[in-house]
C-alpha positions in Angstrom: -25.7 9.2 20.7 -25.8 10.7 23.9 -25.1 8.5 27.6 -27.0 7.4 30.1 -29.7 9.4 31.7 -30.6 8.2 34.8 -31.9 11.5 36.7 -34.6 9.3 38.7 -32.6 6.0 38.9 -28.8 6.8 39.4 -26.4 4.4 38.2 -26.2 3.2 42.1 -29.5 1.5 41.5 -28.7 -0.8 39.3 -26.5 -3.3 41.0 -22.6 -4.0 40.2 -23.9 -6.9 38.0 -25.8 -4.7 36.0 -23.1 -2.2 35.1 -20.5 -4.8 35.2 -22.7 -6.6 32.2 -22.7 -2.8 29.9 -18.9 -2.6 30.5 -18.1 -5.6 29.0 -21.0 -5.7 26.2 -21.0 -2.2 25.4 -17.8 -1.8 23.7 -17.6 -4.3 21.4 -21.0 -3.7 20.3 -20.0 -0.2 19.5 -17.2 -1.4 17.7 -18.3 -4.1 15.8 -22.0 -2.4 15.1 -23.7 0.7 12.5 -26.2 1.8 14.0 -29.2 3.4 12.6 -31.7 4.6 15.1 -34.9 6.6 14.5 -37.3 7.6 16.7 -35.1 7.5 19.8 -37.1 10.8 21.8 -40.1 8.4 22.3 -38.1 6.3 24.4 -36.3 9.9 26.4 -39.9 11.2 26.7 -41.5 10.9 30.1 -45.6 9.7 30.2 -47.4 9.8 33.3 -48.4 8.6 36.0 -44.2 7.7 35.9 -41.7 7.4 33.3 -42.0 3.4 33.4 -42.9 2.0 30.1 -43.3 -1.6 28.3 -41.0 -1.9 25.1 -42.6 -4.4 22.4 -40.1 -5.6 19.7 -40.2 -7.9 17.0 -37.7 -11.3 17.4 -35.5 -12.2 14.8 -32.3 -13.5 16.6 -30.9 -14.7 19.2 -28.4 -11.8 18.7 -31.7 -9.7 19.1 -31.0 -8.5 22.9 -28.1 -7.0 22.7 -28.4 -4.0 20.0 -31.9 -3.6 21.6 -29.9 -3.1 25.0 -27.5 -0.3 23.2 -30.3 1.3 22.1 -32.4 1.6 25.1 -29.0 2.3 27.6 -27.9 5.2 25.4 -31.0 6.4 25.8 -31.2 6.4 29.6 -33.3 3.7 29.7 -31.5 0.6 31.1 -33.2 -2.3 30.1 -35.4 -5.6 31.7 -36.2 -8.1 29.9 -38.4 -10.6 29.7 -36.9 -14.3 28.5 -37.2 -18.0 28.4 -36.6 -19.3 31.4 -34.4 -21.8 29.8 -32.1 -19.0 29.2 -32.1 -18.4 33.0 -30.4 -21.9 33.5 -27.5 -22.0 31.5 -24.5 -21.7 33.3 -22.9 -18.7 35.1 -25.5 -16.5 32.3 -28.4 -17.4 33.9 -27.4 -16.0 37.1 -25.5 -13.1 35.9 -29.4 -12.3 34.2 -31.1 -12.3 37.4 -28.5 -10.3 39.2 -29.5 -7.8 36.3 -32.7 -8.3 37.4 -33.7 -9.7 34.7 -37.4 -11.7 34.5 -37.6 -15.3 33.6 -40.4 -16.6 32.0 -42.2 -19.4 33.2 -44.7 -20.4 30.8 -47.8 -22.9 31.2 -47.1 -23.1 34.7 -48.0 -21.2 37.4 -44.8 -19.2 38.0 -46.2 -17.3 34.4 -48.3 -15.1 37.2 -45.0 -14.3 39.0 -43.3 -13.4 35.6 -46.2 -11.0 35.0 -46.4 -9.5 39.0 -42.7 -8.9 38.2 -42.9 -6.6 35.0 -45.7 -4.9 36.2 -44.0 -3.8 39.7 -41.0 -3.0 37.3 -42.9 -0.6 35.4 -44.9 0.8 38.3 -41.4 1.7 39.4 -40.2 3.3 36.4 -38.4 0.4 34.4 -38.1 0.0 30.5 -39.6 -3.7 30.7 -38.7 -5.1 26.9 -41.1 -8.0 26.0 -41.2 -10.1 22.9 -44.7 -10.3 22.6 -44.2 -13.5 20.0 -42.9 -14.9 22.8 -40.0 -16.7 20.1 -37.8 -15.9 17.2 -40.5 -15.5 14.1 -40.9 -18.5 11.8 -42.8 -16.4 9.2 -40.1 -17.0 6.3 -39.9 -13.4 5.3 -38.9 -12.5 8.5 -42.1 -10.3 9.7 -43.7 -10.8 13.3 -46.2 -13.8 13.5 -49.0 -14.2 15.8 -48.4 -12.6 19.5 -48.9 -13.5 23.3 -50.5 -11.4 25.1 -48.0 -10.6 28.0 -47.2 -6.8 26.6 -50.5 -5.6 26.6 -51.2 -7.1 30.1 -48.5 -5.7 31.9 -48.9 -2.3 30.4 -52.8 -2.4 30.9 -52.2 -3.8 34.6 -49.1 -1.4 35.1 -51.1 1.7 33.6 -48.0 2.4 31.4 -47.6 3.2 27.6 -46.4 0.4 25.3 -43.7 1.9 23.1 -43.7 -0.2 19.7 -39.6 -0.7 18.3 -39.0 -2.4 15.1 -35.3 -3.7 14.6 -34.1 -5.3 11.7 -30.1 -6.1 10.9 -29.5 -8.5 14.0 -30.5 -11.9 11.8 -27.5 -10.7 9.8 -25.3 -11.2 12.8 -27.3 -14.7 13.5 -29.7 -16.2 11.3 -32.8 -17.5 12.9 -32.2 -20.5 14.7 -28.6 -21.0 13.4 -25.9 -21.5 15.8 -23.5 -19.0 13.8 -21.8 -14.9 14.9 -21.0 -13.5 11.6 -19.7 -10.2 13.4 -17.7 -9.1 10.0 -18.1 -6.8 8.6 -19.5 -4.4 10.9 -23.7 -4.9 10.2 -25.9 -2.2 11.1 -28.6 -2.3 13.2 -32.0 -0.6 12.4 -33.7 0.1 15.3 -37.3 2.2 14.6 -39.2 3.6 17.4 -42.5 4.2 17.2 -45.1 6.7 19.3 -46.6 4.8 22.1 -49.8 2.0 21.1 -52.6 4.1 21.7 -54.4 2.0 24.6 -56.3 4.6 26.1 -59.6 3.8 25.2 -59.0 0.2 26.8 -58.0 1.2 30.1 -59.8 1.5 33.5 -62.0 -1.3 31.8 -62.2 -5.5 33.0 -59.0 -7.3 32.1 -60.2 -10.1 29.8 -59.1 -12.6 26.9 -60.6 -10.2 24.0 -59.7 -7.0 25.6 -56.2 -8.5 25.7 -56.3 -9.5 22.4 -57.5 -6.6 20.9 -54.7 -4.9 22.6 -52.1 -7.1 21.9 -53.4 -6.7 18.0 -52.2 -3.1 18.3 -49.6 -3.5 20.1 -48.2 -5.9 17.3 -49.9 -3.4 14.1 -47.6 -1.0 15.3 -44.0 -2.9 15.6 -45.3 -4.1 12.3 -46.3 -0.5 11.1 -42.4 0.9 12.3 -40.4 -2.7 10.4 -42.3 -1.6 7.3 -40.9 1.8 7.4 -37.5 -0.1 7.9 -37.4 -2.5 5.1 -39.6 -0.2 2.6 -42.3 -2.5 2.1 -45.2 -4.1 2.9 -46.1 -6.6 5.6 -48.7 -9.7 4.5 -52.3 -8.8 4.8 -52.0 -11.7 8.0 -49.5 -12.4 10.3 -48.1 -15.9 10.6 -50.2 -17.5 13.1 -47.4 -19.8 15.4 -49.7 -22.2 17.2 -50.6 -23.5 13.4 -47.2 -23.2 11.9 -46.1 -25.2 15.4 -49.0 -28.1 14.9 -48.5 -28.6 11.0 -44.7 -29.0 11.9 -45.5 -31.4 14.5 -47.5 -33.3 12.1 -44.8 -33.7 9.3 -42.2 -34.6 12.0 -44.6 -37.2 13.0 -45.0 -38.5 9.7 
């Protein structure tokens, strides 16, 4: 692994929150991790117009965010996220995140347009902005991405940066989906795959609409898939999960 490197954005930048959060996190995941990266120059690589870029990641844990942090700090890329806002008001966390300057999400209202005006200017000013584009931890039950939001692509397509596609898979050993568990023991190692950027150049420069985002966010979403495949050794299913449906039969039965 090699440290930090912050040649544009010296560690000054980031704010005594920010480095207070790696020196307490950073250790024990080092400790208490394997790590097996691939890919890792694609994130060290600079794209113009600036070295800001959107990270797209599959979600399979709550545990998720922090081995997708390592990964991106060790590679000089110190990390914003965007998450729930709900995450934003538990105590003493929530404000520790924004001092990070973190990005809450604020969705179906309109605060979601601030959430987006946020990323963007982080990219514009040469942030590593790390979205979930399924916007929750997958319920597909083999643990491959479902449907997708289309926040990634419209904050790289807005931002004119490149999306950069990272598979992980390991974490939902740590914490199952949904279960309130932190089975640290014995060390689990986390696969982290990064992929070349989504190749979005021949949507660019063009009118910001719902199918233009779509199709984007359908690449975006081909190619985490695409690196997890290379992960596990298999194949994905021929379709993704589609949440709104899983959400509404769900709903139904609960009902029932």
């Amino acid at each position: 692994m090699i440290g930090p490197m912050l040649s544009r954005h010296g560690p000054e930048h980031l704010g005594l929150s920010f480095r207070f959060a790696v020196s307490v996190l950073k250790p024990p995941l080092t400790v208490f991790t394997r790590r097996d990266w691939q890919g890792s120059q694609w994130l060290r690589q600079e794209y113009p117009p600036s070295d800001g870029l959107v990270v797209a990641t599959n979600h399979l844990s709550w545990f998720d965010p922090l081995p997708m942090a390592h990964l991106l700090w060790d590679n000089g890329r110190p990390p914003r996220f965007l998450g729930k806002e709900s995450v934003f008001k538990v105590p003493l966390v929530g404000q520790l995140l924004l001092n990070c300057g973190q990005i809450p999400v604020y969705r179906d209202t309109d605060g979601a347009a601030d959430s987006v005006r946020a990323a963007v200017a982080a990219v514009e000013a040469g942030e590593a902005v790390v979205v979930y584009p399924e916007g929750t931890i997958t319920r597909d039950p083999e643990l491959w991405p479902m449907s997708a939001k289309t926040g990634a692509a419209r904050i790289a397509l807005l931002g004119n940066v490149p999306v950069v596609p990272v598979a992980q898979w390991g974490p939902q050993r740590v914490m199952r989906p949904y279960v309130k568990e932190f089975n640290v023991l014995p060390p689990k190692t986390m696969h982290m795959r990064v992929g070349p950027p989504v190749d979005l150049d021949g949507l660019r420069g063009r009118e910001i609409n719902a199918a233009l985002l779509a199709q984007a966010t359908d690449r975006i979403m081909d190619a985490v898939t695409e690196q997890l495949e290379h992960i596990r050794g298999e194949s994905s299913p021929p379709e993704r999960l589609d949440f709104r449906s899983w959400r509404e039969a769900n709903t139904t039965q609960e009902e029932q």
